[in-house]
C-alpha positions in Angstrom: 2.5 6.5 4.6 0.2 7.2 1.7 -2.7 9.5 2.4 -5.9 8.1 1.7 -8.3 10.5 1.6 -8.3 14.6 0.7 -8.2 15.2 4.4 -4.4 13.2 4.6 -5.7 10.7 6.7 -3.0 7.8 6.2 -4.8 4.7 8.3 -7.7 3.0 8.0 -9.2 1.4 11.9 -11.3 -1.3 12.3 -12.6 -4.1 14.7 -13.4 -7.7 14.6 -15.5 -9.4 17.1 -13.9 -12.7 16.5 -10.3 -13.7 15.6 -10.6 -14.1 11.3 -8.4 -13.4 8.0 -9.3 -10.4 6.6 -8.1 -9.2 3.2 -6.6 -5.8 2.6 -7.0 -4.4 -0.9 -4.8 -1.0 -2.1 -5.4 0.7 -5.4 -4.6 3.6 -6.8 -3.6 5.8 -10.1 0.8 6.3 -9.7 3.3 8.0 -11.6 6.9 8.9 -10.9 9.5 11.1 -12.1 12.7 9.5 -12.1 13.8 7.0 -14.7 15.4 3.7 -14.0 13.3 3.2 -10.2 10.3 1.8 -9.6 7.8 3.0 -6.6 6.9 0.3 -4.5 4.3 -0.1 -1.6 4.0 -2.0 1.7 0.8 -3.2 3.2 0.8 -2.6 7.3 -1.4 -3.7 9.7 -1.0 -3.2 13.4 2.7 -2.1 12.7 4.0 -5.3 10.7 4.6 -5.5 7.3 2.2 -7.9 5.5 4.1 -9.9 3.0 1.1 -12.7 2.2 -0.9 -12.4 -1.2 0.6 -11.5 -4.5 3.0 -13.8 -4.7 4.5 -13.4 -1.0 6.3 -10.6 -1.8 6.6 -8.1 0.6 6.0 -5.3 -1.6 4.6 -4.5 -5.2 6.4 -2.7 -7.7 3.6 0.2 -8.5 5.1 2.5 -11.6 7.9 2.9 -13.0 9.9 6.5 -13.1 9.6 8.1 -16.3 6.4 6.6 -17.6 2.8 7.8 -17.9 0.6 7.1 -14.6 -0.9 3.7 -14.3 -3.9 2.6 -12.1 -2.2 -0.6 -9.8 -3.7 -2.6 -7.4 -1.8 -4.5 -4.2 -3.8 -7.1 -2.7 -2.6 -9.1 1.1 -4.0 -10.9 3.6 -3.8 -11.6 7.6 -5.2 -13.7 10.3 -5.8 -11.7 13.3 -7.1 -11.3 16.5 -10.4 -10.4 18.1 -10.4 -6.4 19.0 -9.0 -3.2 16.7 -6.9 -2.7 13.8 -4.7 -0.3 12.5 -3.9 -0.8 8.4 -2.0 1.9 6.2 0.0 1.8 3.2 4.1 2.8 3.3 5.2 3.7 -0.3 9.2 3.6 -0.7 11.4 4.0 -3.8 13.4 0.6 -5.2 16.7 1.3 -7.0 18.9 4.3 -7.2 19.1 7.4 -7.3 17.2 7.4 -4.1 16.8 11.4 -4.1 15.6 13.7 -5.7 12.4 11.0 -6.6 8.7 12.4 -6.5 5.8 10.4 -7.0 2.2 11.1 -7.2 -0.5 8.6 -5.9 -4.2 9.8 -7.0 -7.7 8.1 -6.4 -6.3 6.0 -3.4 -9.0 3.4 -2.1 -8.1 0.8 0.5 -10.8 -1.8 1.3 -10.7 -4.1 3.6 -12.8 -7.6 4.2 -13.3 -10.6 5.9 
C-alpha cells in the first residue's frame, strides 16, 4: 500500500450511518525509474478491489518509468453498507522488467465522499 501521510499511515477509516455510494478520490505527484513500465494503482475498500469510475478499469496507469514526475489523479466509486470502512491505495508495476523498479509517490491525498 501507499503511505498517505508522513507518519506511513496506508488506510484511511470511516463510517456511514446509512447504506450509500461514496466516492474515493487518490491523487498524487509520481515518478519512476525504469523505462518501458508504467506504475499503476488500485483503489481498495474493505479488501476488494474497486474497478468502477475511470473507465471501469481496475487500475490507472500513474507515470511512466523514465520520465519526469507527474501529479495524477484516480477517481472510483462504491455502494456500501451501513457501519465502517477500511479504503487504501495498492500501487503495482505493469510490464516488465518487474525488478529492480522504484517509484516515488509525493503529496498523496485521498478524499473520500458521499
Amino acid at each position: 500500500p501507499i503511505a498517505l501521510n508522513d507518519a506511513g499511515a496506508t488506510s484511511l477509516s470511516f463510517s456511514l450511518a446509512t447504506a450509500q455510494t461514496v466516492v474515493v478520490t487518490f491523487s498524487s505527484e509520481c515518478s519512476g525509474n525504469t523505462s518501458g513500465t508504467w506504475v499503476v494503482a488500485v483503489v481498495v475498500i474493505d479488501g476488494s478491489i474497486i474497478a468502477t469510475g475511470d473507465g471501469g478499469f481496475r487500475y490507472t496507469r500513474l507515470c511512466a518509468g523514465g520520465e519526469p514526475q507527474k501529479a495524477i489523479s484516480r477517481t472510483v466509486f462504491s455502494s456500501l453498507a451501513a457501519g465502517n470502512h477500511t479504503v487504501s491505495v495498492v500501487a503495482a508495476i505493469e510490464g516488465p522488467p518487474f525488478n529492480f523498479y522504484n517509484a516515488t509517490f509525493e503529496k498523496n491525498v485521498l478524499v473520500v465522499t458521499n
